[in-house]
C-alpha positions in Angstrom: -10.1 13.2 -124.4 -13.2 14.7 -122.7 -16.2 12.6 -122.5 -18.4 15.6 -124.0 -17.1 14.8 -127.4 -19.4 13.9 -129.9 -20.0 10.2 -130.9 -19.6 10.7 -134.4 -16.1 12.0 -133.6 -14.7 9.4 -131.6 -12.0 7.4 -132.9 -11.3 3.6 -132.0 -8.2 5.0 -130.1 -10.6 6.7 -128.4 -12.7 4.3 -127.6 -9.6 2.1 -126.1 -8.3 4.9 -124.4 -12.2 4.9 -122.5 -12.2 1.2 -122.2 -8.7 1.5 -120.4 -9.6 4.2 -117.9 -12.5 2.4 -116.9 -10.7 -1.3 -116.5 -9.1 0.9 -114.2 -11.8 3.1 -112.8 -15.0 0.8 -112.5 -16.2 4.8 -112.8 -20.0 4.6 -114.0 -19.9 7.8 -115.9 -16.9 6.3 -117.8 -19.4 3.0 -118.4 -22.7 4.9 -119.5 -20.6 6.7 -122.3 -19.2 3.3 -123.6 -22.9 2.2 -123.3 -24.3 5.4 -125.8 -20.9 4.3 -127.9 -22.6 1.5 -128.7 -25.8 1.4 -128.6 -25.8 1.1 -132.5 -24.1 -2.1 -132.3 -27.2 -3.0 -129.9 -29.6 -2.1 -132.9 -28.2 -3.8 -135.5 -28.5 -7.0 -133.6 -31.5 -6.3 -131.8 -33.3 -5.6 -135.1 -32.3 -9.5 -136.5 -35.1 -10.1 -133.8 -37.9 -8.3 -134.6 -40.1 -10.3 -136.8 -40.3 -12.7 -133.6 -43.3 -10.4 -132.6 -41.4 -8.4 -130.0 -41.4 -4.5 -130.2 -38.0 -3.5 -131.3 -37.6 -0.8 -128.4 -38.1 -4.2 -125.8 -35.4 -5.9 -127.9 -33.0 -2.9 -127.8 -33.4 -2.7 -124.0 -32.7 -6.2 -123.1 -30.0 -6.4 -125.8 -28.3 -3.3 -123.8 -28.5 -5.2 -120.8 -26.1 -7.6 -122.0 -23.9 -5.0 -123.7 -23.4 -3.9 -119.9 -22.1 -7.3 -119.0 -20.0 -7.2 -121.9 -18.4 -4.4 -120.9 -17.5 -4.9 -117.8 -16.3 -8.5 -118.6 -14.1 -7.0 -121.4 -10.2 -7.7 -121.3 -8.8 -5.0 -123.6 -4.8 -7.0 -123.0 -6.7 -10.2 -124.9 -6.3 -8.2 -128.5 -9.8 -8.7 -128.9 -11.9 -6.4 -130.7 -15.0 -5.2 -128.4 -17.6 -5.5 -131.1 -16.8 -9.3 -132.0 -16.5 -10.0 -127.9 -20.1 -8.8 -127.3 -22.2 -9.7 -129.7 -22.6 -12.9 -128.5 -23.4 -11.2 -125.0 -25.8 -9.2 -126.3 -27.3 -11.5 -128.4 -27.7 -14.2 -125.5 -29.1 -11.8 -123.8 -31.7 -11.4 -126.6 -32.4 -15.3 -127.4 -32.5 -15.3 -123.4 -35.0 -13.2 -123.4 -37.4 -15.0 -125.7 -37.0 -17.9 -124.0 -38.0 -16.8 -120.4 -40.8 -14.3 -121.2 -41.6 -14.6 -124.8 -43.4 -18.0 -124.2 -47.2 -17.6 -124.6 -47.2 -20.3 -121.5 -45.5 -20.1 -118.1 -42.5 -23.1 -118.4 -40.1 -24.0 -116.1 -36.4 -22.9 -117.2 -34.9 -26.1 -117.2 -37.7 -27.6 -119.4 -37.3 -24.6 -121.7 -33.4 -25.6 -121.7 -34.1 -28.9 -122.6 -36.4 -28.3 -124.9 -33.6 -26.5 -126.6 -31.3 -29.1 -126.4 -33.8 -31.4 -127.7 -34.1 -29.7 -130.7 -30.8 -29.1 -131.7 -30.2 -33.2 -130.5 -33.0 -33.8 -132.5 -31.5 -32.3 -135.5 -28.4 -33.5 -135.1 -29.3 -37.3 -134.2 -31.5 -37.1 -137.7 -28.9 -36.1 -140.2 -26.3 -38.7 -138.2 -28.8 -41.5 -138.1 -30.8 -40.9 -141.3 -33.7 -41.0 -139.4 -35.6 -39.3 -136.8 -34.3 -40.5 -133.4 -36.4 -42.1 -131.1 -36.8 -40.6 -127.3 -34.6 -42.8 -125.7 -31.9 -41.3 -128.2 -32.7 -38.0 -127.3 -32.5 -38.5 -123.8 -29.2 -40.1 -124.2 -27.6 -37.2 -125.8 -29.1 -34.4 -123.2 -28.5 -36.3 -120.7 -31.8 -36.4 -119.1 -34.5 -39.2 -118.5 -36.8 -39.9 -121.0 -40.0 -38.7 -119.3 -38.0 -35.6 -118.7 -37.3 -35.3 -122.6 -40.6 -36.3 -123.9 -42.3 -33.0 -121.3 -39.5 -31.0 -122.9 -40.4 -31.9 -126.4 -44.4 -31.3 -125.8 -44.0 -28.4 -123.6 -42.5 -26.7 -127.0 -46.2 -25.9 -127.8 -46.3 -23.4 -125.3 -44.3 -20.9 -126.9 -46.5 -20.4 -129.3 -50.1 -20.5 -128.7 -53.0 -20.7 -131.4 -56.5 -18.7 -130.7 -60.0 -20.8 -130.4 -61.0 -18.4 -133.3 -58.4 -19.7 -135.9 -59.6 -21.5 -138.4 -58.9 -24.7 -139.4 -58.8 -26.3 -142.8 -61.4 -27.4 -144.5 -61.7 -29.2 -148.0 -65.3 -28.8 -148.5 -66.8 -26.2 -150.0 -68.6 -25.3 -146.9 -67.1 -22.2 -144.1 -63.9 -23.6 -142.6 -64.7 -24.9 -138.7 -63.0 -22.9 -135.9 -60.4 -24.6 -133.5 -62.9 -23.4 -130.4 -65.6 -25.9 -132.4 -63.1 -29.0 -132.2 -62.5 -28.1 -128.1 -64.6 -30.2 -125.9 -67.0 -29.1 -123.2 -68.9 -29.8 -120.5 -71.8 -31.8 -121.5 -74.5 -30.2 -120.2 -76.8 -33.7 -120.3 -74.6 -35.1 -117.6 -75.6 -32.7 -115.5 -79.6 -33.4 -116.6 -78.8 -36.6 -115.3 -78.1 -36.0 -112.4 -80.5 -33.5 -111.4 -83.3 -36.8 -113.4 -81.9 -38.9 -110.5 -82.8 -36.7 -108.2 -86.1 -36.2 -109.2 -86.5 -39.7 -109.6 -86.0 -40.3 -106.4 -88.7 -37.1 -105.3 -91.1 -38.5 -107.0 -91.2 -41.9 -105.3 -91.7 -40.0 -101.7 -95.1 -39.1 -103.5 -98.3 -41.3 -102.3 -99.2 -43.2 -105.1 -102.0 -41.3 -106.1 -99.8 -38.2 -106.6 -97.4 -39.6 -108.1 -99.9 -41.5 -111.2 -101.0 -37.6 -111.6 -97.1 -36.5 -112.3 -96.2 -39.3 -114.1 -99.5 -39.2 -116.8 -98.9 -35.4 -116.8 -95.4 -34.6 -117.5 -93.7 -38.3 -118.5 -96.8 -39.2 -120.6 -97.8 -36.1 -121.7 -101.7 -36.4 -121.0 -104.4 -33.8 -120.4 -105.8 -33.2 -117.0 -109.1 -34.8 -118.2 -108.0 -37.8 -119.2 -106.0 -38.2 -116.5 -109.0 -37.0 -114.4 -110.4 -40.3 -116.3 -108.0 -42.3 -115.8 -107.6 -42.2 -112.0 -112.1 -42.1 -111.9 -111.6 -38.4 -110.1 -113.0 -34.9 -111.1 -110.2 -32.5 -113.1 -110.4 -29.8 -110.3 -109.4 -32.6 -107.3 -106.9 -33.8 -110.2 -105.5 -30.1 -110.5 -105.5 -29.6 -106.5 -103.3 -33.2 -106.2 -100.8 -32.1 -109.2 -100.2 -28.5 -107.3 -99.7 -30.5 -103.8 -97.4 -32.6 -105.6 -95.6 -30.1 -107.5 -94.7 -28.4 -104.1 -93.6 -31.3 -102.2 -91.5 -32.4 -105.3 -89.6 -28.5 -105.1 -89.2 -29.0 -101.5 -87.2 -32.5 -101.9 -85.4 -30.9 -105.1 -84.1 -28.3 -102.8 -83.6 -30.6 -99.8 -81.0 -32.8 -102.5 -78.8 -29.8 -103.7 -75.8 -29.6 -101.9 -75.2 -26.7 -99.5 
């Protein structure tokens, strides 16, 4: 047997005959031709994958790696065939995979086992109890506390995430509403009333006279004239105090912001 033979040609007895010289051997020439061998095998499962999102090249990659351990875990005195002994492996390998980097959100690996096991308790708990279980039940059959169960369960959503620009449904007739449109925000009056309390507190440093001119003019909305009128003074002295005033009030805004 010569390890130049093509693939096509190789027999199963071949193929033992290779798995037995390298049991032996631990050569790695011997384990990169059983590798090529069955890389098909790899394929076919890999490609059971692909409408997860994943390129199918990524899938076939990761799915080798576990064909690797495969081999050199296989017993060829257990009677087993090679194909049925690492597809599980491989396919492990794969579902592993998915569950460490696939999720759109950075999780922990023991959540992301438990929130495995959740499902498949929650599953099974429903169809034995008739009912959906309740956390405590969960819990109970993973063996972990409930908190722990419950962060499993919602941490779930991170596998998948769903773009601000998605639409959501909408029965009116009217455009449907994007998800970014139901987010909340900063409101931007909170910060209005802050910077109000500081001014608030500007103006009051005014003399009184100064401060009637800022108040009529910008909180009551009046003309220079009338307030000119108001306080019994010419416009032009009324326009001299509003500037003085003006620039003392930026000098204590800037004096409030924080360094």
């Amino acid at each position: 047997m010569t390890l130049k033979k093509a693939s096509s040609d190789w027999t199963q007895a071949d193929t033992d005959t290779l798995f037995a010289r390298y049991i032996r051997t631990r050569d790695p020439a011997l384990r990169d031709r059983l590798v090529v061998l069955h890389q098909n095998l790899v394929r076919y499962l890999a490609s059971k994958f692909v409408n997860r999102g994943e390129p199918l090249d990524d899938l076939i990659q990761v799915g080798t790696i576990g064909l690797i351990n495969a081999i050199d875990r296989f017993d060829s005195d257990r009677g087993t065939k090679f194909s049925t002994y690492a597809t599980p492996t491989i396919v492990g390998e794969i579902r592993r995979y998915f569950r460490d980097k696939a999720w759109s959100l950075k999780v922990p690996r023991r959540l992301q086992e438990l929130n495995q096991a959740a499902a498949k308790a929650q599953e099974d708990l429903s169809s034995k109890l008739g009912r959906p279980p309740t956390i405590q039940e969960v819990a109970a059959r993973i063996g972990a506390t409930e908190e722990e169960t419950l962060e499993a369960i919602e941490l779930g959503n991170a596998y998948d995430t769903v773009s601000l620009d998605s639409k959501m449904m909408s029965d009116s007739d009217s455009a449907p509403l994007s998800l970014a449109e139901f987010v909340g925000a900063e409101d931007e009056s909170l910060q209005a009333l802050e910077e109000y309390g500081d001014l608030d507190k500007a103006i009051e440093c005014l003399d009184p006279r100064e401060r009637a001119i800022i108040v009529h003019r910008f909180f009551k909305d009046m003309s220079q004239a009338e307030v000119a009128k108001q306080l019994n003074i010419s416009q032009m002295h009324v326009s001299r105090l509003q500037n003085r005033a003006l620039q003392q009030l930026k000098r204590f805004m800037n004096e409030a912001e924080p360094r």
